[in-house]
C-alpha positions as CSV (number, residue, x, y, z in Angstrom):
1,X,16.1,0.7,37.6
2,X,15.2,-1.4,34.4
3,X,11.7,-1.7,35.9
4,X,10.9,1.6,37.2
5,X,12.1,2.9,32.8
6,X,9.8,0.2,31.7
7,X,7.0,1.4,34.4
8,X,7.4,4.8,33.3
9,X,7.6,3.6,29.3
10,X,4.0,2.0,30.0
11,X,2.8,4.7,32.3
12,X,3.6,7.0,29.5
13,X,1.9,5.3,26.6
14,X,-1.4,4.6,28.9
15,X,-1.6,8.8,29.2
16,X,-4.0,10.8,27.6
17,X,-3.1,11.4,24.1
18,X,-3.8,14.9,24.4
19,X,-6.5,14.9,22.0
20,X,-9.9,16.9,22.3
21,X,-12.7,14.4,22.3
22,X,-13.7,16.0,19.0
23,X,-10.1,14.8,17.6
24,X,-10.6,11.1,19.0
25,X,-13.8,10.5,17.0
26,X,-12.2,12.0,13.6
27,X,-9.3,9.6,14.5
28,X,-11.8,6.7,14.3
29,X,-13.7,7.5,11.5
30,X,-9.9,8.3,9.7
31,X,-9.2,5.0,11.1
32,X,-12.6,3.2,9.7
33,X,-11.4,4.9,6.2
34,X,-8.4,3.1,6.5
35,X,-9.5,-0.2,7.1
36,X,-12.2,-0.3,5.0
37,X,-10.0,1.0,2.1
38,X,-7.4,-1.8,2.9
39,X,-10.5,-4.1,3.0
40,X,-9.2,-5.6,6.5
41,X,-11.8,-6.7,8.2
42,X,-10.7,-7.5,11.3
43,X,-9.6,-3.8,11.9
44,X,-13.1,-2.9,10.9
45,X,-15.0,-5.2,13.7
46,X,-12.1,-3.6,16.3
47,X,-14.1,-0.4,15.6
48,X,-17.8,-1.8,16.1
49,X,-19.0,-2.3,19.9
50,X,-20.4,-6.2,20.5
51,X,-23.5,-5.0,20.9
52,X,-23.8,-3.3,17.9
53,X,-27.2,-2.8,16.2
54,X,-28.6,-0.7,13.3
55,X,-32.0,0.1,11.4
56,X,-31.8,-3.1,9.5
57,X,-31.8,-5.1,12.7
58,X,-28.5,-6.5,11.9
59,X,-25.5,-7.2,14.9
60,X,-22.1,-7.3,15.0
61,X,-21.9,-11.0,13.6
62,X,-24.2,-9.7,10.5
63,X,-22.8,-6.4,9.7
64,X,-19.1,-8.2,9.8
65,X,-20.5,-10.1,7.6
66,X,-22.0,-7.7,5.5
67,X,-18.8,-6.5,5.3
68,X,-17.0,-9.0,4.3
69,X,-19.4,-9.6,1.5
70,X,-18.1,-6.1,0.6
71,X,-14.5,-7.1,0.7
72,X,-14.9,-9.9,-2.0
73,X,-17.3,-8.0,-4.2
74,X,-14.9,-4.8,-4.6
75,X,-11.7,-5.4,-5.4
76,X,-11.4,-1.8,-4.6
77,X,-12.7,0.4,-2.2
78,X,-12.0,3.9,-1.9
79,X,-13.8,6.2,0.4
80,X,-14.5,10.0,0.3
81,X,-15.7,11.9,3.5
82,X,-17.4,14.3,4.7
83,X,-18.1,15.0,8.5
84,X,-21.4,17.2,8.9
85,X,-21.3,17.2,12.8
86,X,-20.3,15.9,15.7
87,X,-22.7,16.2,18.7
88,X,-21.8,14.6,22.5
89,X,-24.7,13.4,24.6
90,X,-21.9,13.0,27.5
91,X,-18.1,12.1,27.3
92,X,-18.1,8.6,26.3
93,X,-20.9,9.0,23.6
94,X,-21.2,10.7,20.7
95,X,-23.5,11.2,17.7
96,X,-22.2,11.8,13.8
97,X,-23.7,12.7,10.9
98,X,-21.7,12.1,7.6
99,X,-21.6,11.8,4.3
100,X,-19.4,9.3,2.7
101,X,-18.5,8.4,-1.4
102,X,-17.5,5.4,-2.5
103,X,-16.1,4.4,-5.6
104,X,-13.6,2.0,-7.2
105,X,-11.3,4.5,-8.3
106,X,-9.3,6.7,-5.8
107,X,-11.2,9.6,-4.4
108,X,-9.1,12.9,-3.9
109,X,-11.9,15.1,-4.0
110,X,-15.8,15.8,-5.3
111,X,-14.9,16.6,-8.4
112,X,-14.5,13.3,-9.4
113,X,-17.5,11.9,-7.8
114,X,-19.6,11.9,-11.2
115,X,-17.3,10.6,-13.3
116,X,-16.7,7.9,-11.3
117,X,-19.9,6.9,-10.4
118,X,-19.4,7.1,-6.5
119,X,-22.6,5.9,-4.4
120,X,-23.0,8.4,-1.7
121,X,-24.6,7.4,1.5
122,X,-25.6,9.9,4.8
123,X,-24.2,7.9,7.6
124,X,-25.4,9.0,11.2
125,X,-23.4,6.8,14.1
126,X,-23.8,6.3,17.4
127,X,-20.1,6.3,18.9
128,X,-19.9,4.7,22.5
129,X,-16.1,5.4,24.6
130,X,-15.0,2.7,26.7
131,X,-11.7,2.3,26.3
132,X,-11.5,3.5,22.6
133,X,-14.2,4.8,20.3
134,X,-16.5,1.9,19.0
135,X,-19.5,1.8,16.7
136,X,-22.8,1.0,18.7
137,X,-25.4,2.1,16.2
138,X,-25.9,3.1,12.6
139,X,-28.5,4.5,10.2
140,X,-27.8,5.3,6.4
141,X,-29.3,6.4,3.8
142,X,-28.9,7.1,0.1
143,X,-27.6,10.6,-0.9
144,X,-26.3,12.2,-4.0
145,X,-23.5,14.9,-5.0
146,X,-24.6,17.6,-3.7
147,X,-24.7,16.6,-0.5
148,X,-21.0,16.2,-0.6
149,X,-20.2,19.8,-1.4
């Protein structure tokens, strides 16, 4: 009996989470927010595929490491958002175009932006599904305030 509750228990939390496909990918960027704003770093690398690549010719081992440069540079990192679109080429792959601020200071809306001197950046990602979302390519650009309203 004990097995077939525990079967079920694992059955249940391998089910789909009900979510539109659209919902899983603004989980994972919520969920790249969050990491990046606690400065974790092995969260982050959880969300980039192993054969990640981007315009600057960096991998995985580079960006992470890029990243981590980040991490001890900015004692701080807050992050504003904004998703432009979200186009899929098929199921498990998906292409998004963003915007995101980032600033020192906490971010609650684009109001602040100026003040705070927030770099903005257009992001567009290349999201591959195997099991979860992961990050397989990235190109990014400079932007400025108004492309956050």
């Amino acid at each position: 009996m004990i097995c077939m509750l525990a079967t079920a228990l694992l059955l249940n939390a391998c089910a789909d989470n009900g979510l539109s496909r659209e919902d899983e990918v603004r989980r994972y960027i919520e969920s790249a927010v969050e990491a990046a704003e606690a400065r974790d770093l092995g969260a982050m690398t959880d969300l980039i595929h192993p054969r990640y690549h981007d315009q600057n010719g960096y991998n995985l081992k580079q960006i992470s490491n890029l990243l981590r440069l980040s991490f001890i540079s900015n004692k701080n990192i807050f992050l504003l958002t904004k998703v432009n679109q979200i186009e899929f080429l098929a199921d498990n792959e998906a292409l998004v175009n963003l915007h995101i601020a980032m600033a020192a200071s906490a971010l609650t809306d684009t109001s602040a932006l100026s003040s705070l001197r927030a770099r903005i950046y257009k992001f567009e990602l290349h999201l591959i599904k195997r099991e979860e979302w992961q990050l397989q390519q990235a190109k990014w650009y400079p932007a400025n305030l108004v492309d956050m309203q």
